[in-house]
mmCIF file of the N, C-alpha and C atoms, coordinates in Angstrom:
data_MODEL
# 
_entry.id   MODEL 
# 
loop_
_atom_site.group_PDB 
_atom_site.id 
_atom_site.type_symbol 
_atom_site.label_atom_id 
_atom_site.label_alt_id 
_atom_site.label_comp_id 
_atom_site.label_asym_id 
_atom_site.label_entity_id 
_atom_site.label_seq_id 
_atom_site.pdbx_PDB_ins_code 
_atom_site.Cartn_x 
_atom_site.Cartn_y 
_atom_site.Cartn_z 
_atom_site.occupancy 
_atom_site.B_iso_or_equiv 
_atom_site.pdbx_formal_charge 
_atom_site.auth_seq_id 
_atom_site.auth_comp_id 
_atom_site.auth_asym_id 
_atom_site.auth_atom_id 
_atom_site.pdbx_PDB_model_num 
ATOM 1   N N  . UNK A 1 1  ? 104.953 99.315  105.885 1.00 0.00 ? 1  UNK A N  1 
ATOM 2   C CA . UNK A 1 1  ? 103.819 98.724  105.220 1.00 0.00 ? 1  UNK A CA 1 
ATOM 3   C C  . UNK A 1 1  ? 103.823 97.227  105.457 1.00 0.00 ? 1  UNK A C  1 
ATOM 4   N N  . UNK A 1 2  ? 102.691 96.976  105.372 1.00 0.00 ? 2  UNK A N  1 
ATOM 5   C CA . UNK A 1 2  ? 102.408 95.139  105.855 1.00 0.00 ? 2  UNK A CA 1 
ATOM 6   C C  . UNK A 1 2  ? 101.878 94.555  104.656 1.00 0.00 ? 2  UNK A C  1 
ATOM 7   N N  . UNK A 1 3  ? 102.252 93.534  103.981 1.00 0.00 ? 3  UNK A N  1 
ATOM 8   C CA . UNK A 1 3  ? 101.656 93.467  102.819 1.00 0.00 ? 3  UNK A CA 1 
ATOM 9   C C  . UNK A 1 3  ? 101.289 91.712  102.863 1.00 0.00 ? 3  UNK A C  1 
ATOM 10  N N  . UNK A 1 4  ? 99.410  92.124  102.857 1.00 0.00 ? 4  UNK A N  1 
ATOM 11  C CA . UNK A 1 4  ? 99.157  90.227  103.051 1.00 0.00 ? 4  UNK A CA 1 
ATOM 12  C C  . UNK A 1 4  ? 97.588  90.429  102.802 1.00 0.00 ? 4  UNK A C  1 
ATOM 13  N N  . UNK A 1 5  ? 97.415  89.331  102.024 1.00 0.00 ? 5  UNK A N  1 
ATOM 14  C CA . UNK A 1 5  ? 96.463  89.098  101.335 1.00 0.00 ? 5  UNK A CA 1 
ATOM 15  C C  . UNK A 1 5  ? 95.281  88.779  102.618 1.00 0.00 ? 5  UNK A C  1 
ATOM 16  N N  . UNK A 1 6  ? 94.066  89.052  102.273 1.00 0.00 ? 6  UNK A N  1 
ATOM 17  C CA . UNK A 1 6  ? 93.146  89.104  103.759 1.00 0.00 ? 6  UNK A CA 1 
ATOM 18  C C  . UNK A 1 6  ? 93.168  87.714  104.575 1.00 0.00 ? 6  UNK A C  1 
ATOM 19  N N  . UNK A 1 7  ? 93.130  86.236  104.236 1.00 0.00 ? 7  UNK A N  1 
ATOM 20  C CA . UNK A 1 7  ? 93.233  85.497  104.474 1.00 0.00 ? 7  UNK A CA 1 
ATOM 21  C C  . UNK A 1 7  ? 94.529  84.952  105.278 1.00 0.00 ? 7  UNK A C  1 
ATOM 22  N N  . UNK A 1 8  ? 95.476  85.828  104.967 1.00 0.00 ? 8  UNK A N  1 
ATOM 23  C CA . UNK A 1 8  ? 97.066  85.962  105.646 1.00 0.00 ? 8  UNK A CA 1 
ATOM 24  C C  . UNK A 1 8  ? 97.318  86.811  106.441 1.00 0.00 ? 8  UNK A C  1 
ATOM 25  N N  . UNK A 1 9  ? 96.425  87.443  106.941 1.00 0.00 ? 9  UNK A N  1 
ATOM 26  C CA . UNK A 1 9  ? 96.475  88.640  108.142 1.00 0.00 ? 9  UNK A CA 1 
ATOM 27  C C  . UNK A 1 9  ? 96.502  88.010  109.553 1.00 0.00 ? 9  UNK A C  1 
ATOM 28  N N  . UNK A 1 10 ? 97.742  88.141  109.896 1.00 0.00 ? 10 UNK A N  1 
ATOM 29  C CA . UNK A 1 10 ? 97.607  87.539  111.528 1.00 0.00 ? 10 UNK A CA 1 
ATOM 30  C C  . UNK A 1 10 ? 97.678  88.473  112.417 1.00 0.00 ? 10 UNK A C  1 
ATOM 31  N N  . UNK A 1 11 ? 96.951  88.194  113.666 1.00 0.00 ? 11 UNK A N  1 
ATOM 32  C CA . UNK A 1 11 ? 97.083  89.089  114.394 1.00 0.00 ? 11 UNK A CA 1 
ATOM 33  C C  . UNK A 1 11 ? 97.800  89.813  115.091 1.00 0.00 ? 11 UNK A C  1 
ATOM 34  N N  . UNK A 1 12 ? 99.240  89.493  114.653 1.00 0.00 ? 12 UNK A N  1 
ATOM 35  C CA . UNK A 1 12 ? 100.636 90.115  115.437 1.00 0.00 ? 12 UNK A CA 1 
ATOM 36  C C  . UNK A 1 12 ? 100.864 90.738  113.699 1.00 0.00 ? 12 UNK A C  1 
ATOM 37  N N  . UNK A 1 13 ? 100.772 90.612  113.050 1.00 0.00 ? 13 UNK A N  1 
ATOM 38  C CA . UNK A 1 13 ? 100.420 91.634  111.687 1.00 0.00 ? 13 UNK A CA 1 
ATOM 39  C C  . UNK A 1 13 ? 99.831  92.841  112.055 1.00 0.00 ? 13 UNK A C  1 
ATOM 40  N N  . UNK A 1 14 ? 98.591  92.666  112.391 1.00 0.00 ? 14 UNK A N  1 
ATOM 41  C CA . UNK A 1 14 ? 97.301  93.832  112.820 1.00 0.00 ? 14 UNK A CA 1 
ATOM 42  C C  . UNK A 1 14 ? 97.907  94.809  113.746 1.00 0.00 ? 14 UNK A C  1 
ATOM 43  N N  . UNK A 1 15 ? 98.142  94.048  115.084 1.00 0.00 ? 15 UNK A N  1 
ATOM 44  C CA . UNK A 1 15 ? 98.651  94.954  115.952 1.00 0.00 ? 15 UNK A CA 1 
ATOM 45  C C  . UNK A 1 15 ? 99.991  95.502  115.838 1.00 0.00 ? 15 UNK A C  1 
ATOM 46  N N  . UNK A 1 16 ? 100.932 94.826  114.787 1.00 0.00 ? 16 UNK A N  1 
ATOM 47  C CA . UNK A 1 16 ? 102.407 95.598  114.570 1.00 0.00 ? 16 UNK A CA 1 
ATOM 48  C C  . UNK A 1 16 ? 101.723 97.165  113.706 1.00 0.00 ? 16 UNK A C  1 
ATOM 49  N N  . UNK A 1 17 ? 101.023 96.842  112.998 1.00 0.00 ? 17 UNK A N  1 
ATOM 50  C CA . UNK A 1 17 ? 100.891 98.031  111.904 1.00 0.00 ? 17 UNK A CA 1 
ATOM 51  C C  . UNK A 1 17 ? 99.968  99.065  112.507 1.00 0.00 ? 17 UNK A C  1 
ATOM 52  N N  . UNK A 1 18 ? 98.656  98.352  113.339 1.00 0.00 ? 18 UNK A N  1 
ATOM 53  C CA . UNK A 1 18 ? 98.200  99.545  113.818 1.00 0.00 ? 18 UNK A CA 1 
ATOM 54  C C  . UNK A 1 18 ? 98.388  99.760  114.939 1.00 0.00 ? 18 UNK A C  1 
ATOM 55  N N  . UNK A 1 19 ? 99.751  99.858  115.542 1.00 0.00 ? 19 UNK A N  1 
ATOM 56  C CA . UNK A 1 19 ? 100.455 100.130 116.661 1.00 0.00 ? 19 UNK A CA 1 
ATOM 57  C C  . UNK A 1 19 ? 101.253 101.434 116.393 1.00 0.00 ? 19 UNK A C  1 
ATOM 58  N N  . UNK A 1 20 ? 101.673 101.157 115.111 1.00 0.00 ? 20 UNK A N  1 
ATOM 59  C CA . UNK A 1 20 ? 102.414 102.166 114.544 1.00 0.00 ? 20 UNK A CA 1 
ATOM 60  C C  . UNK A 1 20 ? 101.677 103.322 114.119 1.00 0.00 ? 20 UNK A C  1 
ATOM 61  N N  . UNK A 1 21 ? 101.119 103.085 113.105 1.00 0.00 ? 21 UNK A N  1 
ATOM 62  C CA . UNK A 1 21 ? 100.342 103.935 112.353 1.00 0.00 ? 21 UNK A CA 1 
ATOM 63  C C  . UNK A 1 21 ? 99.311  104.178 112.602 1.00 0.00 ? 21 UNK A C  1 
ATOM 64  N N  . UNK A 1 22 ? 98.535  104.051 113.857 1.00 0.00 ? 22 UNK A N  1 
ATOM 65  C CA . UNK A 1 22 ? 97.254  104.591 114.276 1.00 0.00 ? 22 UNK A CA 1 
ATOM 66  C C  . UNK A 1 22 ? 97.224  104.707 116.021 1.00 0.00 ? 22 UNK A C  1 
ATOM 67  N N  . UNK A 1 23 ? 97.680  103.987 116.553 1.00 0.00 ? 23 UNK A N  1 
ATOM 68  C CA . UNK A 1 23 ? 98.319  104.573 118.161 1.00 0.00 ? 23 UNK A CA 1 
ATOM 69  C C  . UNK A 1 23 ? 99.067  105.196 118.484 1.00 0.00 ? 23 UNK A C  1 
ATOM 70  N N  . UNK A 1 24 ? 100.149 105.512 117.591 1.00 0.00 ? 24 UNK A N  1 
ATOM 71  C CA . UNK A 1 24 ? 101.273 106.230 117.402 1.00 0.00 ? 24 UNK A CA 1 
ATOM 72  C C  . UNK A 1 24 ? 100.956 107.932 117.605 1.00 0.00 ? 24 UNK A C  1 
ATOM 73  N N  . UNK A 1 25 ? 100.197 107.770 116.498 1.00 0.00 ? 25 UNK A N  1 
ATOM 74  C CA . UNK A 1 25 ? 99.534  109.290 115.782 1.00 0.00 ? 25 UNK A CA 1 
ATOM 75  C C  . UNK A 1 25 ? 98.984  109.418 117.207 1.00 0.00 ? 25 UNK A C  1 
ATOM 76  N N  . UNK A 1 26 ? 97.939  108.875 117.475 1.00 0.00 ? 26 UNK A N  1 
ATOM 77  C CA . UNK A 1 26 ? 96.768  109.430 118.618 1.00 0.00 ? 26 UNK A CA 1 
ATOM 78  C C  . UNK A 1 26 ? 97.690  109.815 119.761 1.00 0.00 ? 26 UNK A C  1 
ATOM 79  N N  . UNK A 1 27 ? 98.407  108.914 120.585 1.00 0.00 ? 27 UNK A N  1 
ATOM 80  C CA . UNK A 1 27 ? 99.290  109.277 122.002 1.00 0.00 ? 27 UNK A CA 1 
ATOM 81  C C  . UNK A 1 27 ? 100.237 110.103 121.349 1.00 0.00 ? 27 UNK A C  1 
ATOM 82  N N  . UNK A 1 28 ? 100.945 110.612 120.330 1.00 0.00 ? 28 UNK A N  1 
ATOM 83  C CA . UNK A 1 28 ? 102.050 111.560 119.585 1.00 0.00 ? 28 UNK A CA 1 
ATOM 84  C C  . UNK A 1 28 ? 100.887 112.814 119.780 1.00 0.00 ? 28 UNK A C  1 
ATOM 85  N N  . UNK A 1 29 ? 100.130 112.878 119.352 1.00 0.00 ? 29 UNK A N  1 
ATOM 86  C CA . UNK A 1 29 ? 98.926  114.439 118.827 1.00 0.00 ? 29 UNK A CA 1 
ATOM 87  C C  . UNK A 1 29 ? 98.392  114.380 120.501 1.00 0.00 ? 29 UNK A C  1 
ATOM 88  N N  . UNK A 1 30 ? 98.446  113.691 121.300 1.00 0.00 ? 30 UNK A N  1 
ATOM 89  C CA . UNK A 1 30 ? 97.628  114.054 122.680 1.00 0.00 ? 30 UNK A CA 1 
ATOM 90  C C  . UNK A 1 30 ? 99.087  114.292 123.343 1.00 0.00 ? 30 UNK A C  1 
ATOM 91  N N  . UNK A 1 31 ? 99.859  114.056 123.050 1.00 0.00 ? 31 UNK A N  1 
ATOM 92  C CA . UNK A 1 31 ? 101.335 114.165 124.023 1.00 0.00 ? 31 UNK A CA 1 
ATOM 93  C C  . UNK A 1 31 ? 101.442 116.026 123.683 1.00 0.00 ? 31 UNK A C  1 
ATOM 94  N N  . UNK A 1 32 ? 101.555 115.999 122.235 1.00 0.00 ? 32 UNK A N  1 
ATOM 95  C CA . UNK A 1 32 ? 101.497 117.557 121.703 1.00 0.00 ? 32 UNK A CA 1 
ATOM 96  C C  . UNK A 1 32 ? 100.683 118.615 122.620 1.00 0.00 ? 32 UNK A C  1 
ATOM 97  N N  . UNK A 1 33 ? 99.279  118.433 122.620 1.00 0.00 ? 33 UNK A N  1 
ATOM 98  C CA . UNK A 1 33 ? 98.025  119.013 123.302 1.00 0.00 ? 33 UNK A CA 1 
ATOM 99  C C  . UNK A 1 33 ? 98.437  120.296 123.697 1.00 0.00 ? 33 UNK A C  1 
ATOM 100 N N  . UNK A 1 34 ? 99.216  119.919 125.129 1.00 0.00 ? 34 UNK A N  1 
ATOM 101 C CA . UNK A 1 34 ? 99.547  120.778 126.183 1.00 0.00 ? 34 UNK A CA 1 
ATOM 102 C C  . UNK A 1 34 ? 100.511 121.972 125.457 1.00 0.00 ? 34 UNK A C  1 
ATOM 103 N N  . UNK A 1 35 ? 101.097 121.877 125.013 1.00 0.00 ? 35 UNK A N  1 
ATOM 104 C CA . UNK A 1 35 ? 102.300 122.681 124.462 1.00 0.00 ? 35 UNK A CA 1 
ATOM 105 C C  . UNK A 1 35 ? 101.941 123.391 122.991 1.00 0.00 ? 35 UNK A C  1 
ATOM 106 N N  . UNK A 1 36 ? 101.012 122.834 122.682 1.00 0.00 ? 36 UNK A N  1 
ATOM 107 C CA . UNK A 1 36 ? 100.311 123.633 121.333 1.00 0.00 ? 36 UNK A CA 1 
ATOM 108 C C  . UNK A 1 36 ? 99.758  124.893 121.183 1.00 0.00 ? 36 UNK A C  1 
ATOM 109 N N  . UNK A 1 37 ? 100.402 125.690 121.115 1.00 0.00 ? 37 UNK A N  1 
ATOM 110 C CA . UNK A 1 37 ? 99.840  127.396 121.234 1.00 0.00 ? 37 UNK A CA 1 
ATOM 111 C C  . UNK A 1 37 ? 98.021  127.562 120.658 1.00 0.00 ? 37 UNK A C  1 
ATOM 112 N N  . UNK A 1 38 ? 97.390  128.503 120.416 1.00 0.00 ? 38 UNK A N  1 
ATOM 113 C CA . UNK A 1 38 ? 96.714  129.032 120.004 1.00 0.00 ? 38 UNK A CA 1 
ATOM 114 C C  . UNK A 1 38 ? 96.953  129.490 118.279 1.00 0.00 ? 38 UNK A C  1 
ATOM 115 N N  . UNK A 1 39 ? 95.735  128.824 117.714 1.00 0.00 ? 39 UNK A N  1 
ATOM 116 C CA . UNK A 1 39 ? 96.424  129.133 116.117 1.00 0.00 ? 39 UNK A CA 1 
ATOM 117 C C  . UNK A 1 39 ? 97.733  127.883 115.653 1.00 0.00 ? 39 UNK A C  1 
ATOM 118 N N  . UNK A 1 40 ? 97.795  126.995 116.610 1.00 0.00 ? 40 UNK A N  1 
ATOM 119 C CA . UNK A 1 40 ? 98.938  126.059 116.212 1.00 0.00 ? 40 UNK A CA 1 
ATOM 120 C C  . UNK A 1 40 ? 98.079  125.059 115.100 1.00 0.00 ? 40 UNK A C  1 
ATOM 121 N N  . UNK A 1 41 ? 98.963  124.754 114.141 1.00 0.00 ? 41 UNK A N  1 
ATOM 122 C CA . UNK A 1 41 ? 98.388  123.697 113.810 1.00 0.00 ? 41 UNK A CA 1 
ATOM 123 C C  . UNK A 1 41 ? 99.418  122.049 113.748 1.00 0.00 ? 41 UNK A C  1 
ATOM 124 N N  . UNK A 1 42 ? 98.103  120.564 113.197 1.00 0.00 ? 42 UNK A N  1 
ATOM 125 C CA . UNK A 1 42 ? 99.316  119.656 113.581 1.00 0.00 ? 42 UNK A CA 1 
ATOM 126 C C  . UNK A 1 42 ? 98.990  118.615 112.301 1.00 0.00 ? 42 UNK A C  1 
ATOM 127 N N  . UNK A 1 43 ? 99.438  118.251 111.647 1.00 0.00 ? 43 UNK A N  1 
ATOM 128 C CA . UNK A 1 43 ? 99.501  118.077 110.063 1.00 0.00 ? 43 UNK A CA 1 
ATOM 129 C C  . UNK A 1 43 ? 99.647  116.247 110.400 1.00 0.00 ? 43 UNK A C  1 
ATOM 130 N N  . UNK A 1 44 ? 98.697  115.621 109.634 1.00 0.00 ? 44 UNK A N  1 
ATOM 131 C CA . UNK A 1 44 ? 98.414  114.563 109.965 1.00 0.00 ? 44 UNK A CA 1 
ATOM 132 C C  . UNK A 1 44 ? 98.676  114.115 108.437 1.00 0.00 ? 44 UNK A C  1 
ATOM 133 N N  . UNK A 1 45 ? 99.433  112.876 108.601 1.00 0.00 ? 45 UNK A N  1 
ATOM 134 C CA . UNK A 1 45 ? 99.846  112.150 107.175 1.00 0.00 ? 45 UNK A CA 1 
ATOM 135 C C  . UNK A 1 45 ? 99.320  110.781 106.670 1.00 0.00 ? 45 UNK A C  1 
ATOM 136 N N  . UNK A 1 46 ? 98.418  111.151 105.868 1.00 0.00 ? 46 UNK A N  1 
ATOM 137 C CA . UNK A 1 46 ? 97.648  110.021 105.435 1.00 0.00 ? 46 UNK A CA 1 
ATOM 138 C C  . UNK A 1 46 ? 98.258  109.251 104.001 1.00 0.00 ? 46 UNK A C  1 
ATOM 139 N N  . UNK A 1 47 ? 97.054  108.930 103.219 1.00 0.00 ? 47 UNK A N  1 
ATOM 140 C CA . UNK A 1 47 ? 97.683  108.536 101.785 1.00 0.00 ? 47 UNK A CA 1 
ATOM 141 C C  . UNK A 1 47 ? 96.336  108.705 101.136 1.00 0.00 ? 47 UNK A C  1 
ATOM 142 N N  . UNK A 1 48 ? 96.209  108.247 100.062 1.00 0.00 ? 48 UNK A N  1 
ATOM 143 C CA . UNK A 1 48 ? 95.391  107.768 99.154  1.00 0.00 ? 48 UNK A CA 1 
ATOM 144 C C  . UNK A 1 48 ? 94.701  106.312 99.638  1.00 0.00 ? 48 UNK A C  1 
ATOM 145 N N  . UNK A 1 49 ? 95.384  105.789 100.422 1.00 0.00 ? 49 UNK A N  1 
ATOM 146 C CA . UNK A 1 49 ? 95.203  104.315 100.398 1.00 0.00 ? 49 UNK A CA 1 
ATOM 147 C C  . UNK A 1 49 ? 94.131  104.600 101.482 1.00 0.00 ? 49 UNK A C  1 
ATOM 148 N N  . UNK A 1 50 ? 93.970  105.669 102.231 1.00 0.00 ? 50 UNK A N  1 
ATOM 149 C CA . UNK A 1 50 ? 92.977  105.775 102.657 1.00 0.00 ? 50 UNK A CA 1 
ATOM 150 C C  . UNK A 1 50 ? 91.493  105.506 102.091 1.00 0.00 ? 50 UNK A C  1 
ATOM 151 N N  . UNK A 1 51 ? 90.971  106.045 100.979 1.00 0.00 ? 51 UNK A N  1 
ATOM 152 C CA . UNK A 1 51 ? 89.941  105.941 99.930  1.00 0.00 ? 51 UNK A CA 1 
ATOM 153 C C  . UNK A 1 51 ? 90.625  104.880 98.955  1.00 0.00 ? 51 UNK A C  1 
ATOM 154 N N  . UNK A 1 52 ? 91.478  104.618 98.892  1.00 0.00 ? 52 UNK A N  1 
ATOM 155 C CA . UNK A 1 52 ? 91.503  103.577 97.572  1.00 0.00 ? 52 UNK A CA 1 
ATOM 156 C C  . UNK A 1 52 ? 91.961  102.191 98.253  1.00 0.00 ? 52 UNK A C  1 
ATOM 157 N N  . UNK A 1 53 ? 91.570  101.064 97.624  1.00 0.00 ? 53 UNK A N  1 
ATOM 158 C CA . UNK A 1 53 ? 92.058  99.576  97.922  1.00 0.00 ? 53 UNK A CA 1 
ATOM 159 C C  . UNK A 1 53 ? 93.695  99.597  96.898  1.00 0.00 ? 53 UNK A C  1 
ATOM 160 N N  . UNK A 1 54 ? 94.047  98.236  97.316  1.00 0.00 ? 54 UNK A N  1 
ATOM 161 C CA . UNK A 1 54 ? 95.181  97.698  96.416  1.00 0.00 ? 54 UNK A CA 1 
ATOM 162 C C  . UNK A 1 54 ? 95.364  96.528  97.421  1.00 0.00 ? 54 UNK A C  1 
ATOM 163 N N  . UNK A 1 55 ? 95.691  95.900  96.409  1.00 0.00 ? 55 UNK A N  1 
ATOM 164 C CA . UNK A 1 55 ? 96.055  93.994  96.848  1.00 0.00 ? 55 UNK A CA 1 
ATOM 165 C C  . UNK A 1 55 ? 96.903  93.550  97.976  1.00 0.00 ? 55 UNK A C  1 
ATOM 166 N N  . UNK A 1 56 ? 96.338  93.489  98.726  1.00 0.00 ? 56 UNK A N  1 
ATOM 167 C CA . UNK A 1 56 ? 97.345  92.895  100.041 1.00 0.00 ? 56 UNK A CA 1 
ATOM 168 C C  . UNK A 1 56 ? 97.786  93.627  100.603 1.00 0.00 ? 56 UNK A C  1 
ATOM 169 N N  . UNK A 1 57 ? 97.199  94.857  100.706 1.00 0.00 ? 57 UNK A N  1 
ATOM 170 C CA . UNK A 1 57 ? 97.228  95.948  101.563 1.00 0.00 ? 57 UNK A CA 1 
ATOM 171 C C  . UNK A 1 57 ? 95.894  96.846  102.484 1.00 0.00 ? 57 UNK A C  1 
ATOM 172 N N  . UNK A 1 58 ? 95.152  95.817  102.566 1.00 0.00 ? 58 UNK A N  1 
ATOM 173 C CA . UNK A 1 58 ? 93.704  96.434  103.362 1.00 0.00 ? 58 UNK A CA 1 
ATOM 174 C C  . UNK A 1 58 ? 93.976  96.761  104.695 1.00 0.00 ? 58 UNK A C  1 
ATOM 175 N N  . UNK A 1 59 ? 95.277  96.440  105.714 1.00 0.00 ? 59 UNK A N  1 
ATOM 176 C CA . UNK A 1 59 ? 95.880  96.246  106.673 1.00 0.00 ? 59 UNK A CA 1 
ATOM 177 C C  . UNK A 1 59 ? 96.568  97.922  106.945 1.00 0.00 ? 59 UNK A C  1 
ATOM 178 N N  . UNK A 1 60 ? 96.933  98.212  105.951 1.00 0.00 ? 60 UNK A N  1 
ATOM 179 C CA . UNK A 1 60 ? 98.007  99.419  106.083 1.00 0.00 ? 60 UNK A CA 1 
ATOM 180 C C  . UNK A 1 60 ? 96.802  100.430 105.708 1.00 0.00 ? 60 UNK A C  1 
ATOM 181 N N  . UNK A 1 61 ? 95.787  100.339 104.251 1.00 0.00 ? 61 UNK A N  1 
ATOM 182 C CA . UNK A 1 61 ? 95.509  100.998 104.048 1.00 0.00 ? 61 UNK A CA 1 
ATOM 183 C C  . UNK A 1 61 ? 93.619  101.391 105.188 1.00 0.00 ? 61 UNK A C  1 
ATOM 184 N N  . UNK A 1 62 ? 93.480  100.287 105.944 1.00 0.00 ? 62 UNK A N  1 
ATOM 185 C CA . UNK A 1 62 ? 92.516  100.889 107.187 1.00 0.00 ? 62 UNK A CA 1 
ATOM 186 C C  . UNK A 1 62 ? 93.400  101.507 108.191 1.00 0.00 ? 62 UNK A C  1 
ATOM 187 N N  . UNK A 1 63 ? 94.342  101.466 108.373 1.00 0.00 ? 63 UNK A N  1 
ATOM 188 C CA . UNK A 1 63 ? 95.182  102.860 109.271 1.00 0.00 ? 63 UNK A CA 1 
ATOM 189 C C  . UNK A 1 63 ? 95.515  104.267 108.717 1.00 0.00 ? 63 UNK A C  1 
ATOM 190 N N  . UNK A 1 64 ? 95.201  104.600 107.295 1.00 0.00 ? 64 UNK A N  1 
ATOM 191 C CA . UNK A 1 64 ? 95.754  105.710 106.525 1.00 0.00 ? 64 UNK A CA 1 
ATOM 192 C C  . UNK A 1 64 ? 93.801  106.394 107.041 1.00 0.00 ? 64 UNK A C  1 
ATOM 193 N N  . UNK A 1 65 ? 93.496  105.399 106.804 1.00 0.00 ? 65 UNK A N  1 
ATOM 194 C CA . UNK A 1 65 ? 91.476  105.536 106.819 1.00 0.00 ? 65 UNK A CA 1 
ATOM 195 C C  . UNK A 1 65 ? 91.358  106.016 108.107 1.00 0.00 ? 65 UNK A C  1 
ATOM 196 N N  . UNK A 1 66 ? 91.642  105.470 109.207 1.00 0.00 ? 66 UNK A N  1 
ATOM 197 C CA . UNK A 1 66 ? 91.650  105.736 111.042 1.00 0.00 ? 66 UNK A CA 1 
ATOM 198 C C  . UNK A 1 66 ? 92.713  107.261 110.707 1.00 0.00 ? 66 UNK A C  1 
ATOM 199 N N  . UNK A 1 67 ? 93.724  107.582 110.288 1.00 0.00 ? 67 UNK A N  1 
ATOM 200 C CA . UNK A 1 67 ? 94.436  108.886 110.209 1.00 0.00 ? 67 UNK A CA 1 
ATOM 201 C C  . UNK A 1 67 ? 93.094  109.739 110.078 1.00 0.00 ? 67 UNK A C  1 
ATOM 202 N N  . UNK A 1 68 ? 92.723  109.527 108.907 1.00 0.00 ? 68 UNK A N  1 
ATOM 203 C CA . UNK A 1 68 ? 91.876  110.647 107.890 1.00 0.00 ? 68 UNK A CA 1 
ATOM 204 C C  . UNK A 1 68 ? 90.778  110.964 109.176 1.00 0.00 ? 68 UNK A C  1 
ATOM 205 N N  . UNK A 1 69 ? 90.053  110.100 109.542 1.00 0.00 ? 69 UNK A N  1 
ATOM 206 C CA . UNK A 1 69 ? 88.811  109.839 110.642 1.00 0.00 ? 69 UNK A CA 1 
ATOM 207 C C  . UNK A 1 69 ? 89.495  110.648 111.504 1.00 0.00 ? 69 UNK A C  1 
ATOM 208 N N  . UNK A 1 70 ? 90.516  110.092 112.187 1.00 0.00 ? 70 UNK A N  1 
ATOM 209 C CA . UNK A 1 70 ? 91.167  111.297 113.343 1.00 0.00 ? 70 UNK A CA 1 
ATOM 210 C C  . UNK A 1 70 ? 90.793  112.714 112.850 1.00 0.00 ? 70 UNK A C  1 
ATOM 211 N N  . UNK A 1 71 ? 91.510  113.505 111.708 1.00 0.00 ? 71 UNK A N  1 
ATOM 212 C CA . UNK A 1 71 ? 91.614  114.237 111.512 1.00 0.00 ? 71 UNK A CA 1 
ATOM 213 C C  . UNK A 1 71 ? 90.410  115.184 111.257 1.00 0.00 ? 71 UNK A C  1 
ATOM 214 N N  . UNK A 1 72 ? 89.196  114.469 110.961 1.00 0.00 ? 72 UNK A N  1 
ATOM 215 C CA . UNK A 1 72 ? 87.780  115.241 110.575 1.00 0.00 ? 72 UNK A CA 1 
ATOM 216 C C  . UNK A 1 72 ? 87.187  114.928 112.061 1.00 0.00 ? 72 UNK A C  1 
ATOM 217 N N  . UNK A 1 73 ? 87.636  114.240 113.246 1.00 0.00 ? 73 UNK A N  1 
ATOM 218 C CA . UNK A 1 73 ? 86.969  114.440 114.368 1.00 0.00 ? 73 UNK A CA 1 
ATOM 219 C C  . UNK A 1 73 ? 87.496  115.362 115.115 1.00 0.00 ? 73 UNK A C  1 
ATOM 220 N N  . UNK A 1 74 ? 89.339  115.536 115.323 1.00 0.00 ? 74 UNK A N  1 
ATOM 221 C CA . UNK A 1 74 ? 89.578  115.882 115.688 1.00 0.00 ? 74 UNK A CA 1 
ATOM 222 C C  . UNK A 1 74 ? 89.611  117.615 115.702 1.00 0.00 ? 74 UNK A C  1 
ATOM 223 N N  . UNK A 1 75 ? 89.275  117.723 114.514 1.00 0.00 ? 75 UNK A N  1 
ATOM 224 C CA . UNK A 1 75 ? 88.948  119.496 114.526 1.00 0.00 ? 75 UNK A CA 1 
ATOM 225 C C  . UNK A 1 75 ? 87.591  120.012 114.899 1.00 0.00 ? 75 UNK A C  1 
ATOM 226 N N  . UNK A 1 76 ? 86.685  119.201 115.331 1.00 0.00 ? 76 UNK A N  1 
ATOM 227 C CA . UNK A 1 76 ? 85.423  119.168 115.869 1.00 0.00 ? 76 UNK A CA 1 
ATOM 228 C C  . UNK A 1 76 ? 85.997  118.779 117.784 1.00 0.00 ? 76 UNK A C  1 
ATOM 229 N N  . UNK A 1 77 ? 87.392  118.675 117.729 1.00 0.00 ? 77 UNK A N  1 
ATOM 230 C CA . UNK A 1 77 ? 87.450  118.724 119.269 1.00 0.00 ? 77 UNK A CA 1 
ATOM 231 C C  . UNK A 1 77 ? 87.838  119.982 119.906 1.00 0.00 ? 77 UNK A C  1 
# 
C-alpha cells in the first residue's frame, strides 16, 4: 500500500503501485491464458477500497478499482 495525500503523489509512487497491483494482475492472468483448461476459473483480488475512498489512499485504492474493471471485462472476453 502507498499511502499519500493527493497533492503528495509522485510519479515513481504511481508507477511503483500500479506496477504491482494492476500490471502485475493483467501479464500474471494473460501468462495463465494458455494453460487454463475449459471450466477453469481465475479469482481476482480486489478490496472494498475499490468502491470506497479513505485518506491518502486514492493511489492504491484506483488499482483495487482497475482489478474490479478487469474482472467485469474480462468475462465478456
Amino acid at each position: 500500500m502507498q499511502f499519500a495525500p493527493l497533492g503528495k503523489i509522485s510519479e515513481e509512487d504511481f508507477d511503483k503501485i500500479f506496477s504491482i497491483n494492476v500490471k502485475g494482475v493483467l501479464f500474471t492472468v494473460q501468462k495463465v491464458l494458455p494453460i487454463l483448461k475449459d471450466g477453469g476459473s481465475i479469482i481476482l483480488n480486489a478490496s472494498i477500497g475499490a468502491s470506497k475512498g479513505g485518506q491518502d489512499l486514492s493511489l492504491y485504492h484506483a488499482t483495487k478499482a482497475a482489478i474490479r474493471s478487469f474482472a467485469r471485462s474480462w468475462t465478456l472476453d
